[in-house]
mmJSON file of the N, C-alpha and C atoms, coordinates in Angstrom:
{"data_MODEL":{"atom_site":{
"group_PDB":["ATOM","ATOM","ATOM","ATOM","ATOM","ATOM","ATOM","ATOM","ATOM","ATOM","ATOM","ATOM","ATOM","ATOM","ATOM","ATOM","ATOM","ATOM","ATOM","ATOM","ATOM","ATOM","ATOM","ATOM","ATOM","ATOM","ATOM","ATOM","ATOM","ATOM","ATOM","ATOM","ATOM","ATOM","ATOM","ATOM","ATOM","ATOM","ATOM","ATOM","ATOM","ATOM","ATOM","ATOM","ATOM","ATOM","ATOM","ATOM","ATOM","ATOM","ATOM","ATOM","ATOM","ATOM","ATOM","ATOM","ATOM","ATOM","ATOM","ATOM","ATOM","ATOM","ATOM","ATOM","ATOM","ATOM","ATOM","ATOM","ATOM","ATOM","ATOM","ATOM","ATOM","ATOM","ATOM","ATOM","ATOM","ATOM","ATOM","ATOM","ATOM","ATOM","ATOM","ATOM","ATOM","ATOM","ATOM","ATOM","ATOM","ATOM","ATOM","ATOM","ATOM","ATOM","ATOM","ATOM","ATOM","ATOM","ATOM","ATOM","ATOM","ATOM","ATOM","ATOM","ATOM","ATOM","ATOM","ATOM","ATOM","ATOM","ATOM","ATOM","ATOM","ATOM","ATOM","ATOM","ATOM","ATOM","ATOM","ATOM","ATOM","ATOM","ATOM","ATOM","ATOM","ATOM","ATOM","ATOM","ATOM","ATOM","ATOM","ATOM","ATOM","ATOM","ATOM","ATOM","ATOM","ATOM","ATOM","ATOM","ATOM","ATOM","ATOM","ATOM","ATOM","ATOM","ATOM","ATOM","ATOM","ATOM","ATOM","ATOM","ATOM","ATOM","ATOM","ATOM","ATOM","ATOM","ATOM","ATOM","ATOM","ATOM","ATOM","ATOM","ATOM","ATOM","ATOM","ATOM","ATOM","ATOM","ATOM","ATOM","ATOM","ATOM","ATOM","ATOM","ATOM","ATOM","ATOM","ATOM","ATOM","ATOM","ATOM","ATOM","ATOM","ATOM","ATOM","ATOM","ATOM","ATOM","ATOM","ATOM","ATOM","ATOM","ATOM","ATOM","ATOM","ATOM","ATOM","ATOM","ATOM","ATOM","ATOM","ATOM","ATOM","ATOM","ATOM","ATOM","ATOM","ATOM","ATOM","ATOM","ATOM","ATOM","ATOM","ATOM","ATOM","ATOM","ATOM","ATOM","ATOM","ATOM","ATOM","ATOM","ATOM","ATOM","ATOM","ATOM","ATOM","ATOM","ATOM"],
"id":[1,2,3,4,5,6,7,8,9,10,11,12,13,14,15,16,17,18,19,20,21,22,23,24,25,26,27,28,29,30,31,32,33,34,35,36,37,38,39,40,41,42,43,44,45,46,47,48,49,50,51,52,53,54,55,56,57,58,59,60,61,62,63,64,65,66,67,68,69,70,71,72,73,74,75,76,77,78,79,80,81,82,83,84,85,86,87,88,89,90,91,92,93,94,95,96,97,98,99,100,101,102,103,104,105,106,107,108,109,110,111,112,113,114,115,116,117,118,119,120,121,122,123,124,125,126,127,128,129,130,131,132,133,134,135,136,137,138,139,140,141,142,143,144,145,146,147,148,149,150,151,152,153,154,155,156,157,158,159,160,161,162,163,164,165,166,167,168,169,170,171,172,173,174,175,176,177,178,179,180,181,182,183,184,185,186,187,188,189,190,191,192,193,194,195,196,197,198,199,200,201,202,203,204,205,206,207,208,209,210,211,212,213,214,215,216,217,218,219,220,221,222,223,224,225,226,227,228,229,230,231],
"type_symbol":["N","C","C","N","C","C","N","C","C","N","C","C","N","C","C","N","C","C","N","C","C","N","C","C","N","C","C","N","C","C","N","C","C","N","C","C","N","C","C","N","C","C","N","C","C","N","C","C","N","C","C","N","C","C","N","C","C","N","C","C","N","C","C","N","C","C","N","C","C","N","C","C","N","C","C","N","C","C","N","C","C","N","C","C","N","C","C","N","C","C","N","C","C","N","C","C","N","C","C","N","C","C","N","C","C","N","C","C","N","C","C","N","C","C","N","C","C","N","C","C","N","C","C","N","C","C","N","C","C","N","C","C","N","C","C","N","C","C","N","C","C","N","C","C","N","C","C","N","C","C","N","C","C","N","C","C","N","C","C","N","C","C","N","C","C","N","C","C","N","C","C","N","C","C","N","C","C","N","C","C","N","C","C","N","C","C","N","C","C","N","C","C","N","C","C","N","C","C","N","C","C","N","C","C","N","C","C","N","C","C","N","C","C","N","C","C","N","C","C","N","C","C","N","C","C","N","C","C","N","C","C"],
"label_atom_id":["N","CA","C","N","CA","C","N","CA","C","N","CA","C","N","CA","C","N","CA","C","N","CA","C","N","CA","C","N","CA","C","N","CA","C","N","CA","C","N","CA","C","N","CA","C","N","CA","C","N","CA","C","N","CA","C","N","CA","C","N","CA","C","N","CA","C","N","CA","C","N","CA","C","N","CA","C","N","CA","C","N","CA","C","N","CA","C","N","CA","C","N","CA","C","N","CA","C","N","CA","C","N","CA","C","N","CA","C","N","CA","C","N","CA","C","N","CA","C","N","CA","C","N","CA","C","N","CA","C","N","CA","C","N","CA","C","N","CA","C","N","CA","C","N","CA","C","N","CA","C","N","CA","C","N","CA","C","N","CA","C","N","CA","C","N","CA","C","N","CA","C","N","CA","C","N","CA","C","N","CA","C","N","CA","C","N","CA","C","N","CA","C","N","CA","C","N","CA","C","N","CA","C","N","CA","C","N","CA","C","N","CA","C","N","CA","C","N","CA","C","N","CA","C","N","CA","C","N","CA","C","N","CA","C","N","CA","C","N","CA","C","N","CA","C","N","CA","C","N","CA","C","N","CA","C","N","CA","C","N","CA","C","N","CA","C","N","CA","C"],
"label_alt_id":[null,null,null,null,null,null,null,null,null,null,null,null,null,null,null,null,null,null,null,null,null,null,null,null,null,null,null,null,null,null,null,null,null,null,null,null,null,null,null,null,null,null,null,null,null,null,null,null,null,null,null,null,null,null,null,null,null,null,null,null,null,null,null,null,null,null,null,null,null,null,null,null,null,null,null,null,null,null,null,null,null,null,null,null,null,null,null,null,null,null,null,null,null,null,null,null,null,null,null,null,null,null,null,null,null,null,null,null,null,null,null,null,null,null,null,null,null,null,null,null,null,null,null,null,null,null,null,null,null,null,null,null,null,null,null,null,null,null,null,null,null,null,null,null,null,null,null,null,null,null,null,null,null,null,null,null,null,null,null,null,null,null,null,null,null,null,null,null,null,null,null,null,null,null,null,null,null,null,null,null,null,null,null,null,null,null,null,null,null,null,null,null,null,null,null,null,null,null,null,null,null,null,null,null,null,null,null,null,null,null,null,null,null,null,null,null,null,null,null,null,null,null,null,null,null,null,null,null,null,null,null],
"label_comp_id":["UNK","UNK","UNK","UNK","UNK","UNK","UNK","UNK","UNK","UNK","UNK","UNK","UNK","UNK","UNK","UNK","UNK","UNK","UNK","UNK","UNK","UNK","UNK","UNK","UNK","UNK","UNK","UNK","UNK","UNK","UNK","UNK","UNK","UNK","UNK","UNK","UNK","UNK","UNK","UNK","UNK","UNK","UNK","UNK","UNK","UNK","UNK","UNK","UNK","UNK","UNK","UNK","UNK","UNK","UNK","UNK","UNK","UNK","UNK","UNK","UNK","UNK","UNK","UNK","UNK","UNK","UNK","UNK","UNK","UNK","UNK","UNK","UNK","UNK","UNK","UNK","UNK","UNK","UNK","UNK","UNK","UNK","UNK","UNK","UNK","UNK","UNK","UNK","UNK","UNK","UNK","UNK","UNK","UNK","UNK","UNK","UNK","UNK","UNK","UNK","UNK","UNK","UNK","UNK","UNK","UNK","UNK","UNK","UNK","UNK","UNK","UNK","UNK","UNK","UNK","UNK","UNK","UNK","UNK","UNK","UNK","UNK","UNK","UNK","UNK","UNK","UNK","UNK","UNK","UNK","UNK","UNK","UNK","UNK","UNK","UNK","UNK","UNK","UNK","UNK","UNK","UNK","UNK","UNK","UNK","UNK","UNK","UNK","UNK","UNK","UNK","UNK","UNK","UNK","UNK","UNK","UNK","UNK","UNK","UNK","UNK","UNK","UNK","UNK","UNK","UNK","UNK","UNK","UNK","UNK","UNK","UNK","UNK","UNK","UNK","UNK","UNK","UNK","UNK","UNK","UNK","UNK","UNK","UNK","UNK","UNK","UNK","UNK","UNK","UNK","UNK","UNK","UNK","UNK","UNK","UNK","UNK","UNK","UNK","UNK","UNK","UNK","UNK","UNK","UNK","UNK","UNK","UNK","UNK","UNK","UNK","UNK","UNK","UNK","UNK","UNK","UNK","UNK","UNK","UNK","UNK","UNK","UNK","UNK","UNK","UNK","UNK","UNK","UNK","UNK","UNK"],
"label_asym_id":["A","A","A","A","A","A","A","A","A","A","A","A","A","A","A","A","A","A","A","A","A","A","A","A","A","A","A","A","A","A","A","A","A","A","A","A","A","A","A","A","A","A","A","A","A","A","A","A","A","A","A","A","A","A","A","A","A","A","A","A","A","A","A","A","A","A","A","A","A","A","A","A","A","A","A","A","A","A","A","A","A","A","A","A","A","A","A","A","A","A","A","A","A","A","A","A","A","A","A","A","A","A","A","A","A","A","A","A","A","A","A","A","A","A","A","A","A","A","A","A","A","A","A","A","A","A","A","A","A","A","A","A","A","A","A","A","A","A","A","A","A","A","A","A","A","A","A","A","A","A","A","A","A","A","A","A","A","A","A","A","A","A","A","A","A","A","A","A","A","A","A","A","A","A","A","A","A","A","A","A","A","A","A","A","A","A","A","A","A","A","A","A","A","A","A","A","A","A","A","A","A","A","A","A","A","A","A","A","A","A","A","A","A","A","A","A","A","A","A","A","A","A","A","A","A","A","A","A","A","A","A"],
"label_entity_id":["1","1","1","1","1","1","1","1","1","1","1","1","1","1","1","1","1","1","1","1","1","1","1","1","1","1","1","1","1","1","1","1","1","1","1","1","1","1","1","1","1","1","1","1","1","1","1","1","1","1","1","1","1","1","1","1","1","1","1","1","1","1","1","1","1","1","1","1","1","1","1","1","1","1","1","1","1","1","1","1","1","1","1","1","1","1","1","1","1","1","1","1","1","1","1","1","1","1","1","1","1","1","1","1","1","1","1","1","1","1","1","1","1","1","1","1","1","1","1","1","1","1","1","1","1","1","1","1","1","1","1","1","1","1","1","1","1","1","1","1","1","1","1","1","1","1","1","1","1","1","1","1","1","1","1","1","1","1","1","1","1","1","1","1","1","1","1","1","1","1","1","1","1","1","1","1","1","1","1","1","1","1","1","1","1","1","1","1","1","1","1","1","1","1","1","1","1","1","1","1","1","1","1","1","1","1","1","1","1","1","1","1","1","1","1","1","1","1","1","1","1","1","1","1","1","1","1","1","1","1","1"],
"label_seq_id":[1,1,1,2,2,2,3,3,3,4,4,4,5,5,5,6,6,6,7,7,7,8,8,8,9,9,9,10,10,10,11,11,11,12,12,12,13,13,13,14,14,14,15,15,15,16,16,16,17,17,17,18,18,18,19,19,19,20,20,20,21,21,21,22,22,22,23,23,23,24,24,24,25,25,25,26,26,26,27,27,27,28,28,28,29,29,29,30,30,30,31,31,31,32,32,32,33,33,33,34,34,34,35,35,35,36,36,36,37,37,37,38,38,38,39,39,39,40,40,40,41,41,41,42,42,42,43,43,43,44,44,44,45,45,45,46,46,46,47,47,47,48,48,48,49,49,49,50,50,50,51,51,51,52,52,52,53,53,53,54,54,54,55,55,55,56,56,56,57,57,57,58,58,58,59,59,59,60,60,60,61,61,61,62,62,62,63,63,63,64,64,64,65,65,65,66,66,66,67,67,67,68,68,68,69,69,69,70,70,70,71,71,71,72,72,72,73,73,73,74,74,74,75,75,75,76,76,76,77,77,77],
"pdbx_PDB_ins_code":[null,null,null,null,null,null,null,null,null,null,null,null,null,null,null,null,null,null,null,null,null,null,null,null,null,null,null,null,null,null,null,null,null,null,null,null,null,null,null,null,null,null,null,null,null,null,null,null,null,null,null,null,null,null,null,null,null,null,null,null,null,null,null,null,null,null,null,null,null,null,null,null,null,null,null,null,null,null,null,null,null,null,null,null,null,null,null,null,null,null,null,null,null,null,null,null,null,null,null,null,null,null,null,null,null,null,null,null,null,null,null,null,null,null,null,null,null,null,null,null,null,null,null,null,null,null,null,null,null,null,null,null,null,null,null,null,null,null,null,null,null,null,null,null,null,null,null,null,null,null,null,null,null,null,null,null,null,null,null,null,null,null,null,null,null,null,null,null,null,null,null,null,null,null,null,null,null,null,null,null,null,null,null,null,null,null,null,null,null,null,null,null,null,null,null,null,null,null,null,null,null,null,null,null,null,null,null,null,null,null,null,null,null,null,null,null,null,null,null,null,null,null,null,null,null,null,null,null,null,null,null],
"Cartn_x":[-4.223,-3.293,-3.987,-3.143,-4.258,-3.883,-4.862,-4.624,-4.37,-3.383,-3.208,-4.334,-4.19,-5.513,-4.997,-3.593,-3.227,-4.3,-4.067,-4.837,-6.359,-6.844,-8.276,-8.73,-7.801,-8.27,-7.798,-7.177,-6.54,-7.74,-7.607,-8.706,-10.339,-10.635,-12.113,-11.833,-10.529,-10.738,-10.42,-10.099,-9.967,-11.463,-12.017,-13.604,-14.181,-14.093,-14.827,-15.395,-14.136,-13.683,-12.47,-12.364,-10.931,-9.949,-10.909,-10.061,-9.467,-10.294,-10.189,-8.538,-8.98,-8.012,-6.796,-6.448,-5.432,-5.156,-6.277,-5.104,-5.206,-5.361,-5.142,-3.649,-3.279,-2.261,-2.309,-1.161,-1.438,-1.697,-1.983,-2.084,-0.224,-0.488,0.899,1.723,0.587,1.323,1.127,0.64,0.971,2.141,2.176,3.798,4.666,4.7,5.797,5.889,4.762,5.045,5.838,5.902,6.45,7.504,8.181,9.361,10.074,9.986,10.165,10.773,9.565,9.87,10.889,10.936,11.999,13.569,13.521,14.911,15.247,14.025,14.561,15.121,14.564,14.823,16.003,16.7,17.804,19.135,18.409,19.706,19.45,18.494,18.327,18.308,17.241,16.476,15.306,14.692,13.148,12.868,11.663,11.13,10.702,9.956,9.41,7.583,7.023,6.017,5.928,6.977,7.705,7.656,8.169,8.7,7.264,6.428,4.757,4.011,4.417,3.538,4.254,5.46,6.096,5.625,5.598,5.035,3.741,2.614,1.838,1.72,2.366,2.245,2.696,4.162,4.51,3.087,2.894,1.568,0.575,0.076,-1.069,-0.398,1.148,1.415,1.423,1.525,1.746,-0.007,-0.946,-2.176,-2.359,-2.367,-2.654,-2.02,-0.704,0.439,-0.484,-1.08,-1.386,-2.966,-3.877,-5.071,-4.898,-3.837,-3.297,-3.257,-2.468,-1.615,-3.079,-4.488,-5.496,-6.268,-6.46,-7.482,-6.897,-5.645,-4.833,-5.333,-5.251,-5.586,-7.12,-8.046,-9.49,-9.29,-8.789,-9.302,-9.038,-7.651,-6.918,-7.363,-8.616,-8.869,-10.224],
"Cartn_y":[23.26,22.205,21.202,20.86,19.894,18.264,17.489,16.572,15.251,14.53,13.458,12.737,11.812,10.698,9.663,9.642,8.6,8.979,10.484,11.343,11.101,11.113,10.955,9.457,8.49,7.399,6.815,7.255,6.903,7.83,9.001,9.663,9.16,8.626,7.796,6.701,5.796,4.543,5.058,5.768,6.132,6.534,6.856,7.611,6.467,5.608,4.003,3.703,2.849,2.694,2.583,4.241,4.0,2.836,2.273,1.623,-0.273,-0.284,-1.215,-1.128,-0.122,0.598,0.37,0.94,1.203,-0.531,-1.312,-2.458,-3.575,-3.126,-3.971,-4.503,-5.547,-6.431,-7.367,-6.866,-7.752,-9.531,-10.558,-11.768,-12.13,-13.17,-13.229,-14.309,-15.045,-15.244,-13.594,-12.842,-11.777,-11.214,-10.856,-11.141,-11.049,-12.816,-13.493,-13.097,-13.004,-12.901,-11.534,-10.459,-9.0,-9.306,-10.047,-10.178,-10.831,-11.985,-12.692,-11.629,-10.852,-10.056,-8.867,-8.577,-7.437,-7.837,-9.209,-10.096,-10.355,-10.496,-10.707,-9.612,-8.246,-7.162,-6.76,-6.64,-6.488,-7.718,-8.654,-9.369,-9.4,-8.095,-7.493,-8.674,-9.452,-10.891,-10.711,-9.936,-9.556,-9.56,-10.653,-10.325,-9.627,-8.651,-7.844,-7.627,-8.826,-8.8,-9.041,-9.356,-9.014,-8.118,-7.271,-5.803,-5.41,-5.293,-5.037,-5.112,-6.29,-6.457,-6.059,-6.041,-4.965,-3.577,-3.203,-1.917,-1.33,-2.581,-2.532,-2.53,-3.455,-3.821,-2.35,-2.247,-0.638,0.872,0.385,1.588,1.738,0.129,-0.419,-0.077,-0.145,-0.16,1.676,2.196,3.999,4.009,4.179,4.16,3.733,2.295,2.442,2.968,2.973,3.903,5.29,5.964,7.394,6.846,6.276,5.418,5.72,5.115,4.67,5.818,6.686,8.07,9.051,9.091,9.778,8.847,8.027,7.63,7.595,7.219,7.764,8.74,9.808,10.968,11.715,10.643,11.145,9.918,9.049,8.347,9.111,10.503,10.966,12.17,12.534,14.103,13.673],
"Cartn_z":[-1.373,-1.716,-2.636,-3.707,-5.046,-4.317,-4.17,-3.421,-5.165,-4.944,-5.585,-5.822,-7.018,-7.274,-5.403,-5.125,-4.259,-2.936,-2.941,-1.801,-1.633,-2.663,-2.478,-2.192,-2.658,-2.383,-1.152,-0.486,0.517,1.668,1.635,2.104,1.829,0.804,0.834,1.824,1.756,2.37,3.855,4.627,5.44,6.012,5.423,6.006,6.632,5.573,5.571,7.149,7.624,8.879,9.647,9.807,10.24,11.283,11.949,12.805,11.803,10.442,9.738,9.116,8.851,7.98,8.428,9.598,10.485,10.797,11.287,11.661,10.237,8.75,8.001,7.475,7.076,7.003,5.432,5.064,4.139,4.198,3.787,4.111,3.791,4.32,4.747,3.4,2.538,1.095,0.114,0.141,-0.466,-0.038,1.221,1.94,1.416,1.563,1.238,-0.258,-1.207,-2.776,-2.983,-2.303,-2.169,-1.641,-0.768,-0.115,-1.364,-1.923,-2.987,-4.108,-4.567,-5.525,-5.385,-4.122,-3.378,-3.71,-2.988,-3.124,-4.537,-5.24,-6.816,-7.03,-6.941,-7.827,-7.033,-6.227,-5.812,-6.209,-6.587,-7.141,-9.312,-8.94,-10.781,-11.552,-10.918,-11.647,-12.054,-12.077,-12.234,-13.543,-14.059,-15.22,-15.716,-16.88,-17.167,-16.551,-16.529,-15.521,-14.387,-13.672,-12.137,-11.909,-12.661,-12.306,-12.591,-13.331,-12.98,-11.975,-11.449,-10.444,-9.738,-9.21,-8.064,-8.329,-8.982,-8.934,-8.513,-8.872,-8.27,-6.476,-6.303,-4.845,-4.429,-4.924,-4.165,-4.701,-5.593,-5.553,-4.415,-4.291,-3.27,-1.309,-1.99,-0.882,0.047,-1.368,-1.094,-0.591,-1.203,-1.017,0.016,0.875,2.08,3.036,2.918,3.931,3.981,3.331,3.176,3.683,3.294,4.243,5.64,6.184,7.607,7.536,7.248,8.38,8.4,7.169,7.374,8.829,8.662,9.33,11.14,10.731,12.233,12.568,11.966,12.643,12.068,12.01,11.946,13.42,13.979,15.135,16.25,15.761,17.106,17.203,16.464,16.545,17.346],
"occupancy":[1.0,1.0,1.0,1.0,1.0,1.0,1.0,1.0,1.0,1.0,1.0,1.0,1.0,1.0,1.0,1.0,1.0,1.0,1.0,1.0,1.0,1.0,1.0,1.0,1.0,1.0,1.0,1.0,1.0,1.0,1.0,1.0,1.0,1.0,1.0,1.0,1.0,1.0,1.0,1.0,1.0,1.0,1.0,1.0,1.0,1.0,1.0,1.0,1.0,1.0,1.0,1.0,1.0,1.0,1.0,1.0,1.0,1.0,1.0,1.0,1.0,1.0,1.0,1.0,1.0,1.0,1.0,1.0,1.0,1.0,1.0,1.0,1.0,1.0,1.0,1.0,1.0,1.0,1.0,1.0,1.0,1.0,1.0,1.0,1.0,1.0,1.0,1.0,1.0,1.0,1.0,1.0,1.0,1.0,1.0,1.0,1.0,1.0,1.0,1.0,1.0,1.0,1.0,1.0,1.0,1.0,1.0,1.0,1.0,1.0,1.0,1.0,1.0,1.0,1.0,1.0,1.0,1.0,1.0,1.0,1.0,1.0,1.0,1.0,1.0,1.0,1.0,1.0,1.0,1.0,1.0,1.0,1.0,1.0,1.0,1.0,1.0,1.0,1.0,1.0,1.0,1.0,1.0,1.0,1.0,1.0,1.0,1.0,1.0,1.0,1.0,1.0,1.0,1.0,1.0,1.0,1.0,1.0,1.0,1.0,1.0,1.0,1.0,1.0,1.0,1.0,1.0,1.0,1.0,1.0,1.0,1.0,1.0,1.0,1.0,1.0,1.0,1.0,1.0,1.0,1.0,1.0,1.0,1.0,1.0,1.0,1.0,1.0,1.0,1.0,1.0,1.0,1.0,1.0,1.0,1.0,1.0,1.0,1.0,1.0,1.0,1.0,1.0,1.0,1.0,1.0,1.0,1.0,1.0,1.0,1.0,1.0,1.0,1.0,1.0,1.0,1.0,1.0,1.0,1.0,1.0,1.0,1.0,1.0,1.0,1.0,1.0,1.0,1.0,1.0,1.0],
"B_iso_or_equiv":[0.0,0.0,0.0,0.0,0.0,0.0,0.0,0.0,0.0,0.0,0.0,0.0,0.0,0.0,0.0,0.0,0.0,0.0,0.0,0.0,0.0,0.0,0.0,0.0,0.0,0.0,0.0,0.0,0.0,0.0,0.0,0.0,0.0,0.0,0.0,0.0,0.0,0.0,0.0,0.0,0.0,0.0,0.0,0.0,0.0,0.0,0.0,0.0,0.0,0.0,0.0,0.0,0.0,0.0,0.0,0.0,0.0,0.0,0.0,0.0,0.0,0.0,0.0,0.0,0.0,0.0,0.0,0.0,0.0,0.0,0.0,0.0,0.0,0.0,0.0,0.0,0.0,0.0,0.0,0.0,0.0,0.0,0.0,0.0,0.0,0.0,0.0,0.0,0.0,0.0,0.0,0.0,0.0,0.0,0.0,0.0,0.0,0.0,0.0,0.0,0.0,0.0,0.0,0.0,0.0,0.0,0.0,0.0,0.0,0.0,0.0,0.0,0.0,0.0,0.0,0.0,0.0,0.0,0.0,0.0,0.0,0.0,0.0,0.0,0.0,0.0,0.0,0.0,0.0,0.0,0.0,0.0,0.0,0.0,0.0,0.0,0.0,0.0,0.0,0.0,0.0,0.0,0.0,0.0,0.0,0.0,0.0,0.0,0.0,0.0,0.0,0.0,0.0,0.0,0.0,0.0,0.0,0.0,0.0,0.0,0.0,0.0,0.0,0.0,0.0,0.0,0.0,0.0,0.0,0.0,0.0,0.0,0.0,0.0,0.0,0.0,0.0,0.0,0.0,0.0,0.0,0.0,0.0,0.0,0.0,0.0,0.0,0.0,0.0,0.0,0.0,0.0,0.0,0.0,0.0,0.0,0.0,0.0,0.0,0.0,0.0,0.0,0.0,0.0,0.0,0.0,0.0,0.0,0.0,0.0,0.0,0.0,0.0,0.0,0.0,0.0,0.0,0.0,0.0,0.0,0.0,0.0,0.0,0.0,0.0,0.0,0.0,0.0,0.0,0.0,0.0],
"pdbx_formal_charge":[null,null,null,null,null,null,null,null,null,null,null,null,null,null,null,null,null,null,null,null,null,null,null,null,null,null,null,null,null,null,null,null,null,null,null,null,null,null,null,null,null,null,null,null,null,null,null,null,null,null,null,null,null,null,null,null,null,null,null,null,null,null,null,null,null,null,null,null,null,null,null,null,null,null,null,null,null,null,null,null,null,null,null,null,null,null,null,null,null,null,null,null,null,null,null,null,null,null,null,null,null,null,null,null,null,null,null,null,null,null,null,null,null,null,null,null,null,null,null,null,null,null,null,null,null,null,null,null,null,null,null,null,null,null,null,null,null,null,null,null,null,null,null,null,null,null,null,null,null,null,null,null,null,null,null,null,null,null,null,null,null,null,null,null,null,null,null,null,null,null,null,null,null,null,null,null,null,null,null,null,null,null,null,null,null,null,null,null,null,null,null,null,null,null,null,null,null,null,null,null,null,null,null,null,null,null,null,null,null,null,null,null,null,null,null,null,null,null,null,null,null,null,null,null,null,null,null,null,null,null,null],
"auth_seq_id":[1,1,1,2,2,2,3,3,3,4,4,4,5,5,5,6,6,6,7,7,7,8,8,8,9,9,9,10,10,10,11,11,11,12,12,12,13,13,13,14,14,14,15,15,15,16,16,16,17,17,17,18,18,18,19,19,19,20,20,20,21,21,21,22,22,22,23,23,23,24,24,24,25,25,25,26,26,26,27,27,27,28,28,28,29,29,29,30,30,30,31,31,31,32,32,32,33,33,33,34,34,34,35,35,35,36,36,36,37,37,37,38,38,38,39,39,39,40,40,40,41,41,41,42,42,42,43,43,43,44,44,44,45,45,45,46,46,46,47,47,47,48,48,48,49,49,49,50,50,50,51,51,51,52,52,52,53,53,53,54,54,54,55,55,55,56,56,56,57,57,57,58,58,58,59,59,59,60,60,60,61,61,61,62,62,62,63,63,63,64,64,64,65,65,65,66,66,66,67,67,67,68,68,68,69,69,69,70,70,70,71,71,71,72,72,72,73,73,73,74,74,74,75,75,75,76,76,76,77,77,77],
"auth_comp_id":["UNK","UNK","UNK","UNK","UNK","UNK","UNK","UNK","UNK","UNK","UNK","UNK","UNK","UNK","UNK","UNK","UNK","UNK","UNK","UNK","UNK","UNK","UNK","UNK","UNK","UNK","UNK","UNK","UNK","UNK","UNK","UNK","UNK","UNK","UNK","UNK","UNK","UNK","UNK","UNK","UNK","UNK","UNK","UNK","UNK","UNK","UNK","UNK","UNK","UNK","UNK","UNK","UNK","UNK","UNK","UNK","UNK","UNK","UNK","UNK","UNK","UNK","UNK","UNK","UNK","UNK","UNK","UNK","UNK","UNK","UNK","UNK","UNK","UNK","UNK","UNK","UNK","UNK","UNK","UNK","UNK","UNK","UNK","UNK","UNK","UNK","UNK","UNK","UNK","UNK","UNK","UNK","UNK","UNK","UNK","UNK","UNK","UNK","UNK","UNK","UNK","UNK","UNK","UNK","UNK","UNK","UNK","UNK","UNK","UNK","UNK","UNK","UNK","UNK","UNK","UNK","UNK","UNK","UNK","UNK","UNK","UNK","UNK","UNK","UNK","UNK","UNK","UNK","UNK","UNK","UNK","UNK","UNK","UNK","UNK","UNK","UNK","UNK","UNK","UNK","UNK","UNK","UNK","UNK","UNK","UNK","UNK","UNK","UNK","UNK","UNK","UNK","UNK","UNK","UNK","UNK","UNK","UNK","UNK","UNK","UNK","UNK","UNK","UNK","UNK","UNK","UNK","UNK","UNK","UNK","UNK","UNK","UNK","UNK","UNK","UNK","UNK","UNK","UNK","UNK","UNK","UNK","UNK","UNK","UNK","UNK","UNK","UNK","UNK","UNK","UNK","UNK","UNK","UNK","UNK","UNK","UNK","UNK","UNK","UNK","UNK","UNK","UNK","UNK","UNK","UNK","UNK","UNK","UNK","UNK","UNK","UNK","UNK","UNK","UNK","UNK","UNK","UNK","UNK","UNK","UNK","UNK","UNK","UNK","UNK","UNK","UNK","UNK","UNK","UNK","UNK"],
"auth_asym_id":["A","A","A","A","A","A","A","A","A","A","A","A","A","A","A","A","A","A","A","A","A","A","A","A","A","A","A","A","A","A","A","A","A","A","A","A","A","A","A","A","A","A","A","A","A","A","A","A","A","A","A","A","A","A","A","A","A","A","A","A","A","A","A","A","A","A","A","A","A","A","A","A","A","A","A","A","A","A","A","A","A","A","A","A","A","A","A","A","A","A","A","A","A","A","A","A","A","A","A","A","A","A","A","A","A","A","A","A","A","A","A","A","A","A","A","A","A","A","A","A","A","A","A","A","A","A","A","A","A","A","A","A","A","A","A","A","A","A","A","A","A","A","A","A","A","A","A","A","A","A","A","A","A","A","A","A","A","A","A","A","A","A","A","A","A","A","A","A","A","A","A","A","A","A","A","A","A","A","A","A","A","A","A","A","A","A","A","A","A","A","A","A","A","A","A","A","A","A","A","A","A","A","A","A","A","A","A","A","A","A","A","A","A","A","A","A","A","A","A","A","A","A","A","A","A","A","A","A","A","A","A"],
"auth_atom_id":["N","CA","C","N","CA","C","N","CA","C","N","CA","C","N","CA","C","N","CA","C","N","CA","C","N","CA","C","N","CA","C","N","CA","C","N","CA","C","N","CA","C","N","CA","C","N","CA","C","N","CA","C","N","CA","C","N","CA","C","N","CA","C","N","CA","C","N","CA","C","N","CA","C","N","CA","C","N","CA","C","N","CA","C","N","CA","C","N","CA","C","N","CA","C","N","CA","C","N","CA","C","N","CA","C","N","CA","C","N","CA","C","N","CA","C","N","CA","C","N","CA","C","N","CA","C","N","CA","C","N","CA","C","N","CA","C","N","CA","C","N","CA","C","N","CA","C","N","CA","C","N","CA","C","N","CA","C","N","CA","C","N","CA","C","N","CA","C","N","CA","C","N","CA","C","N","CA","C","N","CA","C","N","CA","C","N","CA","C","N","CA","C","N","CA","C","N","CA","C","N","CA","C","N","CA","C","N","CA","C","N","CA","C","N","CA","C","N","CA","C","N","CA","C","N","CA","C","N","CA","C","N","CA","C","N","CA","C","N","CA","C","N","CA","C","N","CA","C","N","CA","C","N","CA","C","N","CA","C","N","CA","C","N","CA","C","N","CA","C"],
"pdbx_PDB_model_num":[1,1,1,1,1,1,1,1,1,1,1,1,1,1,1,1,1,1,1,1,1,1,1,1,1,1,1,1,1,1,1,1,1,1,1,1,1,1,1,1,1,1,1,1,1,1,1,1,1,1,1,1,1,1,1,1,1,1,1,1,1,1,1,1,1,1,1,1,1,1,1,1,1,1,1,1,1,1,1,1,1,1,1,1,1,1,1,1,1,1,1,1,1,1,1,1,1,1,1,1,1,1,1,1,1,1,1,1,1,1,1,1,1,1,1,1,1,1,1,1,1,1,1,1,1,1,1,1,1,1,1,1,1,1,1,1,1,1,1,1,1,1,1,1,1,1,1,1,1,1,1,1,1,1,1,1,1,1,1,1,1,1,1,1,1,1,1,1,1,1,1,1,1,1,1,1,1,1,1,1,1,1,1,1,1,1,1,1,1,1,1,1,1,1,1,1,1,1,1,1,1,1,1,1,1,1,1,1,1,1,1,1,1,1,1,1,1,1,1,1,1,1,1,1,1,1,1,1,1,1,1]
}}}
């Protein structure tokens, strides 16, 4: 199976320390700045570098989601 660039990095940060991994959180004004930007883009207000940085966040956000579900199960094996 060809593993994604998302795969490998999610799988490095997972090696790290998984139990870090697993209970990290975003801070809670990054948060709020993603909630912000969510509500914008659903009322299709989003600037052109809005919509950048949302994308980012949802990238950052795929990468650790896939982090979490490896290191979950390097803690449960």
């Amino acid at each position: 199976m060809v593993q994604t660039v998302y795969d490998e990095v999610a799988s490095f940060m997972a090696s790290m320390n998984p139990e870090k991994v697993i209970a990290f959180k975003p801070s809670k004004a990054n948060q709020n700045r993603l909630d912000f930007l969510l509500d914008k883009q659903t009322e299709k207000r989003l600037s052109k570098d809005e919509l950048n940085e949302l994308e980012h966040y949802l990238m950052l956000n795929r990468i650790i989601g896939l982090a979490k579900a490896r290191a979950l199960s390097l803690v449960s094996a």
